[in-house]
C-alpha positions in Angstrom: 10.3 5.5 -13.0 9.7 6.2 -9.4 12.0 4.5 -6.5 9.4 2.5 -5.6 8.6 1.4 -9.0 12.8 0.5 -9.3 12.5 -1.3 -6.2 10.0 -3.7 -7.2 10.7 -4.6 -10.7 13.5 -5.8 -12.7 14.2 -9.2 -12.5 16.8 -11.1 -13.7 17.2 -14.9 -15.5 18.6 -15.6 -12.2 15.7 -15.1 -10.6 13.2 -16.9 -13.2 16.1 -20.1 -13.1 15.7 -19.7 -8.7 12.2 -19.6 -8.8 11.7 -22.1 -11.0 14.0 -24.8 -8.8 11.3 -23.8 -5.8 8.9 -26.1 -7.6 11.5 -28.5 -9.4 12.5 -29.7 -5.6 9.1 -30.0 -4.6 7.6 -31.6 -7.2 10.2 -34.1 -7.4 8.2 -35.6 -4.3 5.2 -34.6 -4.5 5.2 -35.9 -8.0 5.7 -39.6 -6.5 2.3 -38.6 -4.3 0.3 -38.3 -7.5 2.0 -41.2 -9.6 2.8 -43.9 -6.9 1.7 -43.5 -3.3 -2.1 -45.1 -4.0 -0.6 -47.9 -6.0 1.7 -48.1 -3.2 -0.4 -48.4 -0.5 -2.6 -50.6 -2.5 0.2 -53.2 -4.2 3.1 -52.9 -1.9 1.7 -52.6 1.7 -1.8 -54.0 0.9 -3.9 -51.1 2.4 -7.6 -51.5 1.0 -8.9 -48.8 -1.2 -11.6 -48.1 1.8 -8.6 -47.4 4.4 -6.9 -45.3 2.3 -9.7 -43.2 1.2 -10.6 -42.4 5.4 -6.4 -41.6 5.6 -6.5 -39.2 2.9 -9.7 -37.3 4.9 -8.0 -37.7 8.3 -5.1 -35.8 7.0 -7.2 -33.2 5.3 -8.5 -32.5 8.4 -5.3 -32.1 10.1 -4.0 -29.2 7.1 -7.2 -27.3 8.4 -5.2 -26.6 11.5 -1.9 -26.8 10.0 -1.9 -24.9 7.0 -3.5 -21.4 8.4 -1.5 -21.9 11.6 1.6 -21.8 9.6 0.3 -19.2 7.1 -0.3 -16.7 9.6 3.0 -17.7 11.6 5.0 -16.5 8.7 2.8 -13.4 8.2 3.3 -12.3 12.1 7.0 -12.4 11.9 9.6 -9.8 11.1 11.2 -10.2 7.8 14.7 -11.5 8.8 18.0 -10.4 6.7 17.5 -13.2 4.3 13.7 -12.1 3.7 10.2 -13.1 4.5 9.8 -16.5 3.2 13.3 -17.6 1.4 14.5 -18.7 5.2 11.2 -20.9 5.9 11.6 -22.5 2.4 15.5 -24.0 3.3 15.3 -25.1 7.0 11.9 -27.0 5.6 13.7 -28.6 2.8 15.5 -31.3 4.7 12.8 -32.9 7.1 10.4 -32.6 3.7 13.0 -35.1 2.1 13.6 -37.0 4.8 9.4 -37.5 5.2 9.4 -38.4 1.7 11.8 -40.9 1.9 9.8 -43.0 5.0 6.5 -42.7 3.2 8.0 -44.8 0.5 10.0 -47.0 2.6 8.4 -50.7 4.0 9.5 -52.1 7.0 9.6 -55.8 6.4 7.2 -58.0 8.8 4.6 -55.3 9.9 0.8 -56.6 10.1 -1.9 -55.0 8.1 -2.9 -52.5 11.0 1.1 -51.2 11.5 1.6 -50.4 7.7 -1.9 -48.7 8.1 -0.2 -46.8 11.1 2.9 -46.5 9.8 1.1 -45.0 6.8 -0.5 -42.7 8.8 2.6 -41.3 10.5 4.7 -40.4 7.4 2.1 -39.3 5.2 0.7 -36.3 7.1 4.1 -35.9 8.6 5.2 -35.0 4.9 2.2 -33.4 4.2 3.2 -31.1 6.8 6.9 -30.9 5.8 5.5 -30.1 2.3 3.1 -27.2 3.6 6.6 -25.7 5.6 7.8 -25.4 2.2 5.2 -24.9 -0.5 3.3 -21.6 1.7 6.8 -20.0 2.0 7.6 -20.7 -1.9 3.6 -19.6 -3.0 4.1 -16.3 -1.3 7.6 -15.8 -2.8 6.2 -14.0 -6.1 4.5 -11.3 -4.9 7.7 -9.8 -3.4 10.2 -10.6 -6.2 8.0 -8.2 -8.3 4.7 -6.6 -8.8 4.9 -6.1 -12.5 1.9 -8.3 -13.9 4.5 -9.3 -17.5 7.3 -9.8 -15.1 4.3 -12.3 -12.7 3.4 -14.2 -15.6 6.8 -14.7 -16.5 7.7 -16.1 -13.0 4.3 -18.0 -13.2 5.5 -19.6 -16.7 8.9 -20.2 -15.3 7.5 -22.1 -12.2 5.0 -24.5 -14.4 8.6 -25.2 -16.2 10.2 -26.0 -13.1 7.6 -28.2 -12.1 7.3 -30.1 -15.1 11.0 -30.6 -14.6 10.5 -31.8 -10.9 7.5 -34.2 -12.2 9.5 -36.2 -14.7 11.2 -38.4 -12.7 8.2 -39.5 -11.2 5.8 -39.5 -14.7 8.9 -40.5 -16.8 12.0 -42.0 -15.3 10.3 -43.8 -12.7 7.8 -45.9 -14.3 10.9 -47.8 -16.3 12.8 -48.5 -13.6 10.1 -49.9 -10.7 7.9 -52.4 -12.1 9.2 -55.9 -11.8 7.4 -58.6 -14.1 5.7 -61.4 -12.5 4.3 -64.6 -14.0 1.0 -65.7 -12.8 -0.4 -69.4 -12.5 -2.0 -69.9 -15.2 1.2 -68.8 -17.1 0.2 -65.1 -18.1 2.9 -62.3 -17.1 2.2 -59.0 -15.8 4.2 -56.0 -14.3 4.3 -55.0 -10.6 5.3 -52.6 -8.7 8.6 -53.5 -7.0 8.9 -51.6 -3.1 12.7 -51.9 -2.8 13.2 -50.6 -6.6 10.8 -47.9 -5.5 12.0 -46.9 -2.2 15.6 -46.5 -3.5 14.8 -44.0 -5.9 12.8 -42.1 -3.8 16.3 -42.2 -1.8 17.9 -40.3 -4.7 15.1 -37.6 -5.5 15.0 -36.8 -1.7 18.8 -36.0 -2.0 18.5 -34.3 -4.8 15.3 -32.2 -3.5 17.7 -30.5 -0.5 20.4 -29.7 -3.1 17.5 -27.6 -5.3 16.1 -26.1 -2.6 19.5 -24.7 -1.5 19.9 -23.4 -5.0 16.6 -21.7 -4.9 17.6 -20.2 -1.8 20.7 -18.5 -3.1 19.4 -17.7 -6.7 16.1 -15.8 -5.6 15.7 -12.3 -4.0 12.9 -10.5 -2.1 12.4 -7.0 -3.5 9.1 -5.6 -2.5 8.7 -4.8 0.8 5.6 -4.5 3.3 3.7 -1.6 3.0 5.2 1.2 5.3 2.3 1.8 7.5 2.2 -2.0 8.3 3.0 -3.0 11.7 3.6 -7.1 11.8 2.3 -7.0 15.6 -1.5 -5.5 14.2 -1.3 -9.1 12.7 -4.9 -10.2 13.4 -5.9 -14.0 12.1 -9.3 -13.1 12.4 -9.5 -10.0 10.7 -7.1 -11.6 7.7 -9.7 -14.1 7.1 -12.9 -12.0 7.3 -11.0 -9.6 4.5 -10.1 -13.1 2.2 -14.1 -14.1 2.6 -14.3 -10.5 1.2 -12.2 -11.5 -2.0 -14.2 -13.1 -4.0 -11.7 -13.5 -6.4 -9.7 -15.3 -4.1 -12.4 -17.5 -3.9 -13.1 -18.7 -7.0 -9.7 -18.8 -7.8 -9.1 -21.3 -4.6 -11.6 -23.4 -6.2 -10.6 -23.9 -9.6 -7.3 -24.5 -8.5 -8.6 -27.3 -6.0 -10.0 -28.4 -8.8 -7.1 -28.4 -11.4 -5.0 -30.3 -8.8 -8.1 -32.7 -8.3 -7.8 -33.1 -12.4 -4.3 -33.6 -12.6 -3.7 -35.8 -9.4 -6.8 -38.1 -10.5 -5.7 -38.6 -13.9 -1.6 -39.3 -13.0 -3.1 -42.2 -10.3 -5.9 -43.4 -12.7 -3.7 -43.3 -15.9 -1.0 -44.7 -14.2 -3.4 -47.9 -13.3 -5.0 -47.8 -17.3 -1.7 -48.6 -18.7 -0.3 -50.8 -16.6 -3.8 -52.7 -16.5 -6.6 -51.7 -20.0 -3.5 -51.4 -22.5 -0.8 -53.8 -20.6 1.8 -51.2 -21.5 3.1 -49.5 -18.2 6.1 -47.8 -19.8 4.0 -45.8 -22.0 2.3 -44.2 -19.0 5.8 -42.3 -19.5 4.6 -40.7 -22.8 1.7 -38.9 -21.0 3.3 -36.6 -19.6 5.4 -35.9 -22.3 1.9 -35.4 -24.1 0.7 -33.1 -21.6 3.5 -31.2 -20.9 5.0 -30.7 -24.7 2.3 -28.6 -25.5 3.6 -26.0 -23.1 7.2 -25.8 -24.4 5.3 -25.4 -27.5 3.3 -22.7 -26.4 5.7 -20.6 -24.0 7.1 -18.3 -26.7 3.8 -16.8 -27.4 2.5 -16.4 -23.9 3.6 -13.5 -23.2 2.0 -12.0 -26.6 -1.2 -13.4 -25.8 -1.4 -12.4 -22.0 -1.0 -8.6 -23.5 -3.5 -8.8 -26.1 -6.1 -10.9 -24.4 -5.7 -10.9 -20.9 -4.8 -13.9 -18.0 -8.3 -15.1 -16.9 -9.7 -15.1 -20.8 -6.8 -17.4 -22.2 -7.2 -19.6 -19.0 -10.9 -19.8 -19.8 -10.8 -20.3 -23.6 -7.9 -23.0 -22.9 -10.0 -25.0 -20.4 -12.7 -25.6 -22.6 -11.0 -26.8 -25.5 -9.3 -29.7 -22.9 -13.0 -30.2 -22.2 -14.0 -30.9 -25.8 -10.8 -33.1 -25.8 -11.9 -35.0 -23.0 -15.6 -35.7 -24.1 -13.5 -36.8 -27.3 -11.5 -39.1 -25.2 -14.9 -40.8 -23.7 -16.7 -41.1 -26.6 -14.3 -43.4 -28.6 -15.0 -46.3 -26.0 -17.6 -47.2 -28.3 -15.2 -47.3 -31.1 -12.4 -49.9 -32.6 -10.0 -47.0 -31.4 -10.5 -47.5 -28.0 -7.7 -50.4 -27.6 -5.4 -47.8 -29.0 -2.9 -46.3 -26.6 -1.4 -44.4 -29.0 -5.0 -42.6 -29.5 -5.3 -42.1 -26.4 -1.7 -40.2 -26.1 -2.7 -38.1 -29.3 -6.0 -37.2 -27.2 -3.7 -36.8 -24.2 -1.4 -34.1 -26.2 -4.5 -32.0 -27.3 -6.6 -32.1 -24.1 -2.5 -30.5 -22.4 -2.8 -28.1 -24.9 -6.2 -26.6 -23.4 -4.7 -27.1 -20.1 -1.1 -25.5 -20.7 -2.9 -21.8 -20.4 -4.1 -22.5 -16.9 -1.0 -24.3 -15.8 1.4 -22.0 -16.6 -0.3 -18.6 -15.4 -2.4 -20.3 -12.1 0.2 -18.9 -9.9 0.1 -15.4 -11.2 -3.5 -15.4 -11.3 -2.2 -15.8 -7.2 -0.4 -13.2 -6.8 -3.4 -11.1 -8.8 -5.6 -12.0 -5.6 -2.8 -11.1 -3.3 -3.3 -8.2 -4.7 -6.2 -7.6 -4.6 -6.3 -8.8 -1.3 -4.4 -5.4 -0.6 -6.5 -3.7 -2.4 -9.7 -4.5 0.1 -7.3 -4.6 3.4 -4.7 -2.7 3.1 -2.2 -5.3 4.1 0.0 -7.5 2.8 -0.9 -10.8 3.8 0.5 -14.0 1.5 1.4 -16.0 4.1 -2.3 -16.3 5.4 -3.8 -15.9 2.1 -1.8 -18.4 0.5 -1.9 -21.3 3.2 -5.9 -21.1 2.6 -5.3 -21.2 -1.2 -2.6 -24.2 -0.4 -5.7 -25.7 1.4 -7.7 -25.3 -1.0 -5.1 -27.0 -3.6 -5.2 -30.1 -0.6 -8.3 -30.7 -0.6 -7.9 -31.0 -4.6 -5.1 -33.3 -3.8 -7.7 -35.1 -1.2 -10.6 -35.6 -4.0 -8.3 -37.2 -6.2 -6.8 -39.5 -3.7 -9.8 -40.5 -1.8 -11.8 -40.8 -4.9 -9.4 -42.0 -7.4 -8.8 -45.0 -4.4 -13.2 -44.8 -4.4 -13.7 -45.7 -7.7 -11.1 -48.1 -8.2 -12.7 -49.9 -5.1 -16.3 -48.9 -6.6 -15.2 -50.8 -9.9 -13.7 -53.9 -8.3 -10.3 -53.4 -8.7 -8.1 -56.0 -6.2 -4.4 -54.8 -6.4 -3.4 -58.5 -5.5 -4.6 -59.6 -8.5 -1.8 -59.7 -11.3 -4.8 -59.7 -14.2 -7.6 -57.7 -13.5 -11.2 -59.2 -14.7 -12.2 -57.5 -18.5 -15.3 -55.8 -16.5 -12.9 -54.3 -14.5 -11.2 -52.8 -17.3 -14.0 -51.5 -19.3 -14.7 -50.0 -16.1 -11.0 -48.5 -15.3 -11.4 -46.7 -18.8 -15.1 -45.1 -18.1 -13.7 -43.4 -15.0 -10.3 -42.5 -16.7 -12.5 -40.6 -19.1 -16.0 -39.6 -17.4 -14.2 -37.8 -14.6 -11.7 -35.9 -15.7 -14.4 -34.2 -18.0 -16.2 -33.3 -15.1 -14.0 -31.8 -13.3 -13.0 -29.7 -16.6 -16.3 -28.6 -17.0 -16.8 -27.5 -13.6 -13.6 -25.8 -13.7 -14.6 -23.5 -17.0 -17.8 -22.5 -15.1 -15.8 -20.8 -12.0 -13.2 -19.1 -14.0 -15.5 -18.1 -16.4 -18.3 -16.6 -14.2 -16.9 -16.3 -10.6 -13.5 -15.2 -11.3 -14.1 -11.4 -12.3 -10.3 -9.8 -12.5 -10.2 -9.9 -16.3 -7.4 -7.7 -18.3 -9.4 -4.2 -17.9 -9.4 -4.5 -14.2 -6.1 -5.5 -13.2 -4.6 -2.6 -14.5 -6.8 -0.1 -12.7 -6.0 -2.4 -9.4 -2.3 -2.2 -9.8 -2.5 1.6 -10.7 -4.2 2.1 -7.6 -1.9 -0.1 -5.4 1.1 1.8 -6.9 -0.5 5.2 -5.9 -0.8 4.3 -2.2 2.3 2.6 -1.9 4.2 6.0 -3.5 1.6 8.4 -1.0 2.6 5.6 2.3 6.1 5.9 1.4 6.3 10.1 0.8 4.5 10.2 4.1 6.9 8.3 6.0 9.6 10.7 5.2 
């Protein structure tokens, strides 16, 4: 093994357990974003679906700025002692928590228009804490190691870790926030309680500094930039002209807007189907146990099945069987089955199975378009090319916010309402179900067809990028 070839691979538990606690500390707040903040907004401070919808766009619109300004930032420094992006991930750690903890937090006696405000302020303000963190932490794999078994590992390691981070908020949470409220005609219902709420967002924003400063020590930077890279030729313009070039990188940007879209939409919408169609909130618990059991299942034969059959065609094959699931899931509304929850989680369980593939290797599917990104350029880039793909991924978030908050609004759902009308719930299942099989569908499509680095060419790529990198590094001597 050459030294460059020592240099870049190797990694140690310590490293998988570090990387892993990246996304554990994020998703312990973004988590609440999917599961809470529209129900929060809608029940607590009594922002209209329409308000939210145009808040959710405003701040989208903002991240276009933000998110390649920071990108770039990163890429245009020096690596400092600590490394390239381990640094940017801990000083962002703290105002991320403290952001988190505000968007959750209602200041008694505001009028509608100041929570609309207030909401305003704290939500992009974390959205931008979150972006100091999460294009730091996206970059991070492609410089622990270039080895594409050692990726995937790193890749399954950080789905773990944010399963981990996402219980709280899919699990824990959703038995300890809902108060129960009797209405006046003598029928009870849960609610969302704001204080009960608020102070366990306090907790998960302490805990979220502690795992990022874990991350921080446990994690280490081993491939370096390319010798005959000069951080000062760092030209914005030219680093997006080269990622329009990738079309890799494209497709990839849009299935993962996409996934995010499908998993964002169905955490709000489920979220609102059990608490409302089956009157059983602390179930919504199980569905992530459901979705995410499958890939505890699955993780000792990934690695197998990534060596025999390649990233991209597992992905592929796994989507479309959630699909099925789905279509499964929509078609027993015409059935006795249909008042069921415990269908519904079965369906649930199988439809995460399909999904697991996708899940756990999306982010070395990444750092296989970094690559390649290389490959066209000649430069390392991941700050810049993964704040457009962290974009990309917002404006997944954005869909599922904006439209989750549309069709709820679309189907006549009134969050003041302790009982929702049984139209309304007929309706609350059809887009629980319709939609999310869209958005799988549309997902298989781009993976299949517009995502073209399948098992055959990634090994020529890295071949390649190891050859120059050994030639760049003999004739620097």
């Amino acid at each position: 093994m050459s030294k460059s070839e020592e240099s870049m691979h190797g990694i140690t538990f310590k490293d998988k357990i570090g990387y892993a606690m990246g996304d554990m500390g994020g998703l312990l707040t973004f988590g609440l974003v999917s599961a809470f903040l529209n129900m929060f907004y809608t029940d607590v401070l009594g922002i209209s679906a329409a308000r939210i919808t145009v808040l959710m766009i405003v701040a989208r619109i903002w991240d276009a700025v933000n998110d390649p300004m920071w990108g770039s930032f990163i890429d245009s420094r020096k690596p400092t002692k600590y490394g390239r992006f381990r640094p940017y991930i801990l000083w962002a750690s703290l105002p991320l928590a403290v952001g988190a903890f505000f968007m959750f937090f209602k200041i008694p006696g505001l009028s509608d228009n100041q929570y609309l405000i207030y909401a305003y302020i704290t939500y992009i303000f974390y959205g931008m804490m979150y972006t100091g963190v999460n294009i730091p932490y996206g970059s991070l794999a492609s410089v622990i190691t270039d080895d594409e078994i050692e990726r995937s590992s790193l890749s399954m390691w950080r789905s773990i870790g944010a399963g981990i981070g996402g219980l709280p908020a899919s699990i824990l949470l959703p038995l300890l926030v809902y108060t129960t409220v009797t209405a006046e005609n003598g029928t009870t219902a849960k609610v969302l309680d704001g204080t009960k709420l608020s102070l366990s967002v306090a907790v998960l924003s302490v805990l979220t500094v502690i795992i990022f400063f874990l991350h921080f020590k446990l994690t280490k930077e081993r491939i370096t930039l390319p010798p005959t890279q000069n951080q000062k030729d760092y030209n914005l313009g030219k680093a997006m002209r080269a990622l329009l070039k990738n079309k890799p990188f494209i497709a990839l940007c849009i299935v993962s807007m996409l996934l995010i879209c499908f998993q964002m939409y169905t955490q709000t919408v489920y979220n609102y189907l059990f608490k409302n169609f089956y009157e059983k909130p602390g179930l919504y618990a199980l569905v992530t146990v459901c979705t995410y059991l499958p890939m505890v299942l699955l993780l000792p034969f990934m690695g197998k099945l990534i060596r025999k059959f390649g990233k991209k065609e597992i992905c592929s094959a796994g989507i479309l069987f959630a699909l099925i699931v789905n279509i499964v899931m929509f078609l027993i509304r015409f059935t006795p089955a249909v008042s069921n929850p415990y269908v519904f989680l079965v369906l649930s369980f199988f439809s995460g199975a399909g999904q697991t593939f996708l899940i756990m290797e999306i982010w070395a599917l990444v750092t296989d378009v970094t690559d390649y990104h290389e490959y066209i350029s000649g430069r390392r880039e991941e700050g810049t090319s993964y704040s457009f793909y962290s974009f990309a991924r917002k404006l997944g978030q954005t869909v599922a916010g904006a439209g989750a908050a549309g069709v709820l609004g679309a189907i006549g759902y009134d969050g003041k309402l302790a009982v929702q009308s049984p139209e309304v719930l007929t309706r609350l299942y059809d887009i629980a179900t319709i939609v999310p099989a869209i958005l799988l569908a549309l997902m298989f499509v781009v993976l299949t067809f517009g995502y073209k680095l399948s098992k055959e060419q990634l090994e020529e790529l890295h071949k390649v990028l190891l050859e120059r990198r050994e030639k760049a590094e003999a004739e620097t001597k």
